[in-house]
C-alpha positions, 0 to 999 in steps of 0.5 A: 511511549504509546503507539497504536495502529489505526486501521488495522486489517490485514497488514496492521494485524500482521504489523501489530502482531509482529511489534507485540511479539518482539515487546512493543505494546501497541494498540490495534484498533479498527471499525469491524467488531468481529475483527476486533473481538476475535484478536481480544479473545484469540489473539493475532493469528499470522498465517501463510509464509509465517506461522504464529499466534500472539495476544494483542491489545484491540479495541474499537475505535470508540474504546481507544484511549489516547494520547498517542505519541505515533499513530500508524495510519493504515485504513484507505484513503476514502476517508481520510479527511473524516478519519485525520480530524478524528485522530488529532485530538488522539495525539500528544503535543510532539505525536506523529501520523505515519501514513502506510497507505497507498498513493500520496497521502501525506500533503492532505494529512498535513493539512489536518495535523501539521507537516510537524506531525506527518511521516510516510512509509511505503510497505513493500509485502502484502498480506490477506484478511483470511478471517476474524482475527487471522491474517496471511502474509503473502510475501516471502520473509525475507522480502519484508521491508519498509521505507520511511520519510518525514515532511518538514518540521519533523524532528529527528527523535521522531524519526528514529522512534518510528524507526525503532518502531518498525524494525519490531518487524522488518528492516527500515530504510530512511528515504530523504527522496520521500515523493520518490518512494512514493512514485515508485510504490503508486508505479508498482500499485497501480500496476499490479494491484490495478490490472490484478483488480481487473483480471480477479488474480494475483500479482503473479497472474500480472507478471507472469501471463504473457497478455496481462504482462505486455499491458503492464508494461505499458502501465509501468512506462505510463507511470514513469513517464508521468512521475518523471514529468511531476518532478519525481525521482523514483526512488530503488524498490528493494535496492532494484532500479526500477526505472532502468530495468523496466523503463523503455523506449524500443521494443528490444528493451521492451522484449527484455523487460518483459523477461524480468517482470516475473523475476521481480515480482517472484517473492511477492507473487501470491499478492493479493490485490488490496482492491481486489479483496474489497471488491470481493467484500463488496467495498468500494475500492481505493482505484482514485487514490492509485490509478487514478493518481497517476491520471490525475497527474497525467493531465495536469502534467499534458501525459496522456495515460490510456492504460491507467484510464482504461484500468480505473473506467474497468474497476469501477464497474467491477464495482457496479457489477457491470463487470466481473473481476475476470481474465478475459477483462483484458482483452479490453486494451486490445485497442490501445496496444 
């Protein structure tokens, strides 16, 4: 069996660490030489709520050397049609794509490679790119997990091999509700990671500042009410409702949202935003493939979805320079509150 993952910044390296450390070989494979050459000759350093160094096998993309029976896919979705049409040829007659990217990826990916050949898992920890060859996880250890699904046609001896695959690193839940999880992920990373974007924090600067976290609430309603109105069932996140502790239609419940939001979000709260981080490396950012997700449906569905345009029209000119990743950024939804 041969595996690899794809893309791998900062989660893959700390995925890819992790299943080397606990005797899965795995080949790391991504486009930023310096990257890779320091992982080669250093191996992968984990950093932050962890503390460990593993030799790994990396290479570029140009020196992979397939057939892969599992595929992690963990670049951003910019590319993905380039990127999918790239990897099929990678791939063994029975081998699978499993996306871990943001928004919902898995019906374009199936275009390319088949619905047989494409699964979806959602992360739920988050980790920073601190340098070449080092990655810092900024999620407490014992909130690490990962929920998986599987489009039509996927046999369950590939279930259970992705399965065995990931729970190299952490606990691994099976989600038959795959469209639910991956609502309930776009809900939590097109808040957090959206408005932590637009205020150049982290996910604690969301949840835990009072100005920034009314505006959450509001995108979190926004992204129920959208799902709701697509046909999604959001999923638990990490055995939590949600939905029926953030969703609300008074301002009493409202109010006591309000007082959870911090409580939720505690073990994650040194998050970095991944939009954020590109921003700060000069990328574009993958705004259209989370908040611009939910917009997208908004319209499509007839919801009206303010605070996800207000947050997509702000990044992209923090793209442009035309703004800063700052706090004072949200007095921008002054009008819409």
């Amino acid at each position: 069996m041969k595996c690899a993952i794809y893309g791998a910044g900062s989660l893959g390296t700390v995925l890819g660490a992790y299943m080397t450390k606990n005797g899965q070989e795995v080949d790391l494979i991504n486009r930023n030489e310096a990257h890779v050459r320091a992982l080669q000759t250093g191996g992968a350093h984990i950093t932050g709520t962890v503390e460990f160094t593993v030799p790994v096998r990396a290479m570029l993309p140009d020196e992979m050397k397939g057939p892969y029976d599992v595929i992690f896919l963990m670049t951003k979705q910019l590319l993905n049609r380039e990127v999918v049409t790239f990897l099929k040829p990678f791939l063994t007659g029975d081998g699978v794509i499993v996306t871990l990217q943001n928004g919902i990826p898995e019906p374009g990916i199936a275009e390319i490679v088949g619905a047989d050949h494409t699964m979806g898992c959602v992360v739920e920890w988050g980790a920073t790119l601190s340098a070449p060859g080092e990655s810092t996880m900024t999620s407490s250890p014992d909130s690490l997990s990962f929920h998986m699904g599987r489009m039509e046609g996927i046999t369950d001896a590939q279930e259970t091999l992705v399965r065995s695959l990931l729970e190299k690193m952490c606990p691994v839940e099976v989600e038959a509700n795959l469209l639910g999880v991956r609502w309930s992920k776009l809900l939590i990373n097109a808040t957090f990671s959206g408005l932590g974007t637009v205020v150049g924090g982290l996910f604690g600067d969301v949840s835990e500042n009072r100005d920034v976290r009314e505006v959450a609430l509001r995108c979190i309603k926004e992204c129920i009410d959208v799902g709701h109105a697509a046909g999604a069932e959001f999923a638990p996140v990490q055995g939590k409702n949600i939905t029926g502790l953030f969703y609300y239609r008074t301002g009493l419940k409202r109010a006591f949202a309000g007082l959870l939001l911090p409580l939720a979000m505690k073990k994650h709260r040194s998050i970095e935003p991944s939009m954020l981080q590109d921003l700060k490396k000069g990328k574009l950012c993958e705004v259209d493939a989370i908040n611009g997700v939910v917009c997208r449906w908004g319209r499509k569905c007839g919801v009206p979805t303010p605070i996800n345009d207000r947050i997509v029209e702000i990044i992209r000119k923090e793209q442009t320079g035309e703004l800063k990743p700052e706090h004072s950024n949200i007095r921008l939804f002054d009008d819409l509150l």
